[in-house]
SEVEX-951035 format. One record per residue (C-alpha): residue in three letters; x, y, z. Coordinates in steps of 0.25 Angstrom, whole numbers, plus 5000, padded with zeros to 4 digits. Example, Ala and Ser with C-alpha at 12.3 -4.5 7.8 and 13.67 -1.06 7.14 Angstrom:
<atoms>
   aa     x     y     z
  Ala  5049  4982  5031
  Ser  5055  4996  5029
</atoms>
This chain:
<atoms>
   aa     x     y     z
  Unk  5334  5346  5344
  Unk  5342  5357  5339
  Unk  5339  5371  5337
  Unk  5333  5375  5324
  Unk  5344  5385  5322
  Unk  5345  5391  5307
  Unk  5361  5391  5309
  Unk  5360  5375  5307
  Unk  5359  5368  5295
  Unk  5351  5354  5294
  Unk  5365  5348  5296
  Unk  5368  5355  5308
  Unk  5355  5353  5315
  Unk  5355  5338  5313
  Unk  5371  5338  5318
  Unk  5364  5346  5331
  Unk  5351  5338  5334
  Unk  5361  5324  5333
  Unk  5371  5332  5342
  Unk  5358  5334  5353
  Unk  5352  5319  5351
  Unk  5367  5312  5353
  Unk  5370  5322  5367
  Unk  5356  5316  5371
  Unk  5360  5302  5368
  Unk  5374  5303  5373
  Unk  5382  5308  5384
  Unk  5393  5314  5374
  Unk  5392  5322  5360
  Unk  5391  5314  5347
  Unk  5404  5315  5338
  Unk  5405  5322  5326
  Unk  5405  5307  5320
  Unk  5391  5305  5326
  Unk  5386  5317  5321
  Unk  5392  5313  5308
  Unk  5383  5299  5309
  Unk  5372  5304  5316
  Unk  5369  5314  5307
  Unk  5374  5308  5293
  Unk  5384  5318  5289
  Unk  5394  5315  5279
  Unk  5408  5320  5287
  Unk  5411  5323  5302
  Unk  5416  5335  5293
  Unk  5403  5340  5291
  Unk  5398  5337  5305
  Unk  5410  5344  5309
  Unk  5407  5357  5302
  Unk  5392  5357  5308
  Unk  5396  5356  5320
  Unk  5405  5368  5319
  Unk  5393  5375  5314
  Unk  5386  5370  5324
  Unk  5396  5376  5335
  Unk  5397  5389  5328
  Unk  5381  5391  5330
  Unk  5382  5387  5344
  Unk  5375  5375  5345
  Unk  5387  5364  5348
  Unk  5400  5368  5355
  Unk  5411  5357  5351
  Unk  5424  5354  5358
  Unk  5435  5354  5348
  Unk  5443  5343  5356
  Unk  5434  5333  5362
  Unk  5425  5323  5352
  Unk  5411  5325  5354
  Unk  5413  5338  5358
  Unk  5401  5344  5355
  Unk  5390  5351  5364
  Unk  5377  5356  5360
  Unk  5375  5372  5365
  Unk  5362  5378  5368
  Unk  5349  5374  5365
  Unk  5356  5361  5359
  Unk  5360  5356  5371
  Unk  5354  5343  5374
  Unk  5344  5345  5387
  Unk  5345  5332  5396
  Unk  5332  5329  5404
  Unk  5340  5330  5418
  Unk  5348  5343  5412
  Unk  5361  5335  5413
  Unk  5373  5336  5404
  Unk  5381  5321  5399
  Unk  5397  5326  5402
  Unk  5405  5315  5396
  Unk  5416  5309  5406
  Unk  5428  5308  5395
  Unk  5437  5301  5405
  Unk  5447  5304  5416
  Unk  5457  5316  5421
  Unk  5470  5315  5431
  Unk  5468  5325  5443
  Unk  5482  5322  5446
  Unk  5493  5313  5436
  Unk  5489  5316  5422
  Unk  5481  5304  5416
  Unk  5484  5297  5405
  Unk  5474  5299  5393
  Unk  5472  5302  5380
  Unk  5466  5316  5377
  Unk  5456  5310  5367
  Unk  5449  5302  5377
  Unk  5441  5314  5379
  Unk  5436  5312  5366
  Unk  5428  5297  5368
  Unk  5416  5295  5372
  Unk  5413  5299  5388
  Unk  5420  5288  5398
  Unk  5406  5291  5406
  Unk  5396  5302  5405
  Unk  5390  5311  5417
  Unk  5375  5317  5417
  Unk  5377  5332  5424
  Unk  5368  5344  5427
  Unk  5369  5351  5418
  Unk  5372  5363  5428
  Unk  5384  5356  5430
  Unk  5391  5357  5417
  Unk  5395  5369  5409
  Unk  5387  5374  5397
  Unk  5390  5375  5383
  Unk  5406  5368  5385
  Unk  5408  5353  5381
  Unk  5412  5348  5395
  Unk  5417  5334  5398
  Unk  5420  5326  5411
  Unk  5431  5319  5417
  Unk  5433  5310  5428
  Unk  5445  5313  5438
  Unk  5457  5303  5442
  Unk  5467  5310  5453
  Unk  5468  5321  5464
  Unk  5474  5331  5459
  Unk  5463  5343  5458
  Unk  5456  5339  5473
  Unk  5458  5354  5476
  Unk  5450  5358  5464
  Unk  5439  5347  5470
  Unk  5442  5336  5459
  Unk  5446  5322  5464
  Unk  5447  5310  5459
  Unk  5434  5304  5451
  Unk  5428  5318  5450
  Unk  5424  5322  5434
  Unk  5427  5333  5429
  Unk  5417  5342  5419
  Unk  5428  5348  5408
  Unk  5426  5359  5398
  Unk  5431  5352  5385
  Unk  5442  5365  5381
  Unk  5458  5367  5378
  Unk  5458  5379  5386
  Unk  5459  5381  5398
  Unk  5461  5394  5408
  Unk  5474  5396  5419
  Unk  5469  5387  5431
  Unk  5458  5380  5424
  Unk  5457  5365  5429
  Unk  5458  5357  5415
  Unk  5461  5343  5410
  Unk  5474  5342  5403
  Unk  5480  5337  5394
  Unk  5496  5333  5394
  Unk  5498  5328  5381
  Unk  5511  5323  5381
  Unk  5508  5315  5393
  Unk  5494  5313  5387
  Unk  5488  5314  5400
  Unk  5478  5322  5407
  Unk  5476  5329  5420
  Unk  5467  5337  5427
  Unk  5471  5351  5433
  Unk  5473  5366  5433
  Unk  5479  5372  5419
  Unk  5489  5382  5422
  Unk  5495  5385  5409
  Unk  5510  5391  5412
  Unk  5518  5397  5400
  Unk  5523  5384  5394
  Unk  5519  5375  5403
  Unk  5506  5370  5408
  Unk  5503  5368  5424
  Unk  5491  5359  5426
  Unk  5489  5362  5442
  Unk  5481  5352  5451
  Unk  5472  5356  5462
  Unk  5479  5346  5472
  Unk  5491  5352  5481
  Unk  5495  5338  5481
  Unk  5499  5337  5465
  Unk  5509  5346  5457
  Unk  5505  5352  5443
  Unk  5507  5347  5432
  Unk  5516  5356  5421
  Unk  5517  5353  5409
  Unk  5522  5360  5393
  Unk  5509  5368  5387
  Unk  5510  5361  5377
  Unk  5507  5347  5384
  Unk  5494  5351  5390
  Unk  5481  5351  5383
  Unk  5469  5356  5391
  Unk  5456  5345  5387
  Unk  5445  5353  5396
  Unk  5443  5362  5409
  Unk  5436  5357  5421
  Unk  5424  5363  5421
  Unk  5417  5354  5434
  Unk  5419  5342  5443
  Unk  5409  5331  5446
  Unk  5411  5323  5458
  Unk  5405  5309  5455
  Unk  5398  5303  5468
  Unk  5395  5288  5467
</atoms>
């Protein structure tokens, strides 16, 4: 159950405790709509506001861009028997031609779920996954059907491999974020492929790679 902190009200604490129960059940984090219902609160205003409280104390970390973005911190996580963690699989990313799709699929419900060690994933960031269609980052030892664990963030570091974003095109690629004055350069790792340049203004970073997992069936 949640801690018996004196910075929670009654409200907060039963927000917290139906936050734990839904991860246990779940491979993803209730909704602010589910909380709302699970928790019989009158407005997802008001669940809303807890939550922020919630995150200001350091129990809960939410993702301002992704729906269900919310992650329990500290002794709130929820403790799997096998100590693995459930990373949703949001869907797909071109390594190679940009693919077409629309940025809020990242916010449905997972295309597929993986179970990890928990030694393999980064604490205390809201990591997601996606599975990997093209060639073009073999020399960074990403191919074709590999899944690749993603730091849920809009910033992004000089050379950090990332999942992009072109807006106009509404597309998105997988590569190296070379951000240049007014233009973005998204590199691959394949000597094969050119980059891909593009106005600033036109790229969006939706994560940073932050893990590969190569599937063996």
């Amino acid at each position: 159950m949640a801690i018996n902190s004196p910075k929670l009200s009654d409200k907060q604490r039963r927000i917290l405790d139906f936050i734990q129960e839904f991860v246990s059940a779940h491979p993803y984090p209730p909704s602010v709509r589910d909380i709302q219902i699970g928790c019989h609160i009158s407005s997802t205003s008001v669940v809303d506001y807890n939550l922020r409280q919630l995150q200001l104390n350091g129990h809960i970390f939410r993702s301002p861009d992704i729906s269900r973005g919310i992650q329990l911190l500290g002794a709130n996580q929820v403790q799997f028997p096998d100590s693995s963690v459930a990373i949703p699989v949001m869907g797909y990313v071109a390594a190679g031609e940009p693919l077409p799709v629309f940025p809020e699929s990242f916010n449905y419900e997972p295309m597929e779920t993986l179970n990890l060690p928990s030694s393999l994933v980064p604490k205390n960031k809201r990591i997601f996954a996606l599975r990997v269609k093209g060639h073009s980052m073999v020399d960074a030892l990403i191919d074709d059907g590999d899944v690749v664990l993603l730091e849920a963030t809009r910033q992004a570091e000089q050379g950090e491999m990332v999942v992009a974003w072109l807006k106009n095109e509404e597309e998105t690629t997988l590569k190296r974020f070379y951000p240049e004055g007014e233009q973005v350069r998204l590199q691959p790792a394949n000597t094969q492929m050119d980059p891909i340049l593009v106005d600033a203004e036109n790229v969006e970073v939706h994560g940073r790679v932050v893990g590969v997992i190569r599937l063996l069936y």
